[in-house]
Backbone as CSV, one residue per row, in Angstrom:
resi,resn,N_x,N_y,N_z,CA_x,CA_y,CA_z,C_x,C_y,C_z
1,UNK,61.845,-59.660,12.605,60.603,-60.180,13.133,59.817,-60.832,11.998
2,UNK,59.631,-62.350,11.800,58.453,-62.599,10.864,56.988,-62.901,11.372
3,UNK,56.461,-62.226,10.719,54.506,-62.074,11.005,54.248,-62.802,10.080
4,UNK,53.611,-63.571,10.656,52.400,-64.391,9.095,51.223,-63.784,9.272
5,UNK,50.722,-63.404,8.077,49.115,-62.153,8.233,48.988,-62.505,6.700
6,UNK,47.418,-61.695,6.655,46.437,-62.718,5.420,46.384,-61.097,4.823
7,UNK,46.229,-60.449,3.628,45.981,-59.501,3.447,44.361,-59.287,2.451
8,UNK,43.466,-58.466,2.649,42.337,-58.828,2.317,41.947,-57.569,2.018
9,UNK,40.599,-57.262,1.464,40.246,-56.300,1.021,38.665,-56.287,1.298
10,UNK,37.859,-54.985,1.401,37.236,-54.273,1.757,35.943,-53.333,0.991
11,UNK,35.566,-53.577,0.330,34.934,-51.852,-0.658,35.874,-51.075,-0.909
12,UNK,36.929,-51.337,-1.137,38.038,-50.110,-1.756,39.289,-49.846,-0.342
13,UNK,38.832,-50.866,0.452,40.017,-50.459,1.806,40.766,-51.815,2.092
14,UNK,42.193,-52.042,2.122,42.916,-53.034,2.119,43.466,-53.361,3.938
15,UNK,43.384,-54.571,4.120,43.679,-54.836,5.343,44.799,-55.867,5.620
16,UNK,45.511,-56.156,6.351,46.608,-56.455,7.267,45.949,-57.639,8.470
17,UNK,45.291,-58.336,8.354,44.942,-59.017,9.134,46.005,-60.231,9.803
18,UNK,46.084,-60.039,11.313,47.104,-60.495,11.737,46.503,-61.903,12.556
19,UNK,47.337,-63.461,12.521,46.643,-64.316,13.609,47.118,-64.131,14.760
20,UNK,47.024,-63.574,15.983,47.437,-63.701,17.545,47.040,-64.592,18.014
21,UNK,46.128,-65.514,17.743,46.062,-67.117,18.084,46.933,-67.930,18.500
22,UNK,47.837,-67.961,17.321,48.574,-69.226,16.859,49.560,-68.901,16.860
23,UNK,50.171,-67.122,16.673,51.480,-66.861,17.310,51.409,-66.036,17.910
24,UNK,52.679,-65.498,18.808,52.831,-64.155,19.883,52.789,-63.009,18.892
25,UNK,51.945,-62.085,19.165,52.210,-60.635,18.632,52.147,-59.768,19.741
26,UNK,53.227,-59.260,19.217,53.697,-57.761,20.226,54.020,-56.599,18.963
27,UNK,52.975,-55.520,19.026,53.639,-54.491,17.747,53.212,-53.127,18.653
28,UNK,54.185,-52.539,17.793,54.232,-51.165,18.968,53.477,-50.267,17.533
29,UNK,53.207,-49.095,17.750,52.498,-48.173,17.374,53.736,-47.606,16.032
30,UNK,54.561,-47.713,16.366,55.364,-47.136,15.586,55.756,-48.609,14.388
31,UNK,56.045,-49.918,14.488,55.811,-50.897,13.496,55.039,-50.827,12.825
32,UNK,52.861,-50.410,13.724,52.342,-51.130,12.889,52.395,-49.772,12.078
33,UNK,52.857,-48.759,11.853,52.658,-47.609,11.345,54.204,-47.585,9.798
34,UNK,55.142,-48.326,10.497,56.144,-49.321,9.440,55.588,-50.274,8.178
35,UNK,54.489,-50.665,8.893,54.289,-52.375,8.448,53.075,-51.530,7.219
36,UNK,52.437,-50.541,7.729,51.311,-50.002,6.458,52.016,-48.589,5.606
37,UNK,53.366,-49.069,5.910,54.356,-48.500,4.590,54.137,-48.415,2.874
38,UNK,52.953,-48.189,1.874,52.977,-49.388,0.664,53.875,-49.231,0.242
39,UNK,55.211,-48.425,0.407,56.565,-48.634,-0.213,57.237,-49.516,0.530
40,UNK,58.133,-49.661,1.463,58.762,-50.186,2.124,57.982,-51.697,3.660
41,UNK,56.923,-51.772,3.534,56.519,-52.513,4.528,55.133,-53.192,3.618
42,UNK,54.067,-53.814,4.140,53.024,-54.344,3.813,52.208,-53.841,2.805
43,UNK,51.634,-52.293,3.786,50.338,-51.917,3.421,49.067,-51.817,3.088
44,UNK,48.695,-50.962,4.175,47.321,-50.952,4.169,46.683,-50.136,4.661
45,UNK,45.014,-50.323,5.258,44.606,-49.260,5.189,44.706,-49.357,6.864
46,UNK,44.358,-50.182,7.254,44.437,-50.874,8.252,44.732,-52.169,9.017
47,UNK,45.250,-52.382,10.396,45.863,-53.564,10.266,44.960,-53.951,11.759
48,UNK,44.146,-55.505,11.209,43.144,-55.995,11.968,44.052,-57.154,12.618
49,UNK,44.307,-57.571,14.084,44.719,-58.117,14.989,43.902,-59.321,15.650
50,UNK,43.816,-60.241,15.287,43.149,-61.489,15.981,43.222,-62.150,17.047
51,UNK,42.709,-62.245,18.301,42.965,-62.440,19.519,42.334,-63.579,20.470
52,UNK,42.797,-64.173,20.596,41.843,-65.316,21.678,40.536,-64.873,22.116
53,UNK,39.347,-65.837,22.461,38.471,-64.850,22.856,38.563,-64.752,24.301
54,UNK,37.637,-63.798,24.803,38.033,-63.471,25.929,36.552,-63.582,26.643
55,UNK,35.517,-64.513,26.116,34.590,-65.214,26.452,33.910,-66.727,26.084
56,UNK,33.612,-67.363,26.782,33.371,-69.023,25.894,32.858,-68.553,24.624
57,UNK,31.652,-67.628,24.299,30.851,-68.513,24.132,31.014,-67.756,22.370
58,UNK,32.467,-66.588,22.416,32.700,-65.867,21.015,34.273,-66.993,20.631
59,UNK,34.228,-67.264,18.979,35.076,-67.582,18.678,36.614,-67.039,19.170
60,UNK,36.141,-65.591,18.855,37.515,-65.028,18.762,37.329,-63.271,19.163
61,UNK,38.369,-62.276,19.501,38.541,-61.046,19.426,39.411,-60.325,18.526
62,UNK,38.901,-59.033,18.248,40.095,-58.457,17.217,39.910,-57.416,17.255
63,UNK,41.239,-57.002,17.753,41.626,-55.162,17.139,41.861,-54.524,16.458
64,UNK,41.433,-53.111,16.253,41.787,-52.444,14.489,42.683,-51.483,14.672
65,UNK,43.549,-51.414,14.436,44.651,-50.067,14.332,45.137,-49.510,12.735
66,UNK,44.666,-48.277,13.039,44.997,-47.212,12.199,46.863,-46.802,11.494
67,UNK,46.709,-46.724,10.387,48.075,-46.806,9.493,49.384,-45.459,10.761
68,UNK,48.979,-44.854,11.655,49.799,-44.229,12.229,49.629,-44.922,13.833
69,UNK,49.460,-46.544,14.047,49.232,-46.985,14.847,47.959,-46.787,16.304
70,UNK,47.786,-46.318,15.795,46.061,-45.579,16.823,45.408,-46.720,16.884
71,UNK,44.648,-47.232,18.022,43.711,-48.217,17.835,42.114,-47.271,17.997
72,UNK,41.586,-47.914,17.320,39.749,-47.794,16.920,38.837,-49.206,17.286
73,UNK,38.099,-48.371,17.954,36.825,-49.325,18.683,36.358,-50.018,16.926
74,UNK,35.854,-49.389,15.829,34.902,-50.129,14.887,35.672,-49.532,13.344
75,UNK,35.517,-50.766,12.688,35.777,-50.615,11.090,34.813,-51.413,10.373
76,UNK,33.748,-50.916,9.537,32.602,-51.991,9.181,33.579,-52.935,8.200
77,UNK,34.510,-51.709,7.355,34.880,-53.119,6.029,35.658,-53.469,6.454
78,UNK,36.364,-53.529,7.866,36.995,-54.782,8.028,36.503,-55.405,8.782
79,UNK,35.468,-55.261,9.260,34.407,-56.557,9.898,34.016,-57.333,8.683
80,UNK,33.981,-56.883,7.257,33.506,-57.492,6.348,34.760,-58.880,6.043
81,UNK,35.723,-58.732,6.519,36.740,-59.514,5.902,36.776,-60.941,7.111
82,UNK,35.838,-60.783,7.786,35.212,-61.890,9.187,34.078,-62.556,8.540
């Protein structure tokens, strides 16, 4: 599978930011929990998901999932990387 994703940083927390825009993403709980490997996969602290918006009048949407794939309603420092 190749992902193109931007990796960015935080106050001390590293992120995985993914475009779902511009390509198909499909990741299961158990990848993105692969992908924030720092040995063997990406890593990070978290991996932020970019999404069409799903109203006129917002650029865009995005989801945050946790290094054992969990998704979370809010992450301030990775709102900081927006």
């Amino acid at each position: 599978m190749a992902l193109s994703f931007t990796k960015m940083h935080g106050l001390g927390n590293d992120f995985a930011v993914v475009d779902g825009v511009t390509q198909a993403v499909t990741l299961s709980a158990g990848q993105i929990k692969a992908l924030a490997d720092r040995h063997l996969g990406i890593g990070y602290d978290q991996l932020l998901l970019v999404e069409p918006p799903s109203q006129p009048d917002v650029d865009f949407n995005y989801r945050i999932f946790n290094v054992d794939g969990s998704e979370v309603e809010h992450c301030g420092n990775g709102a900081r990387c927006f």
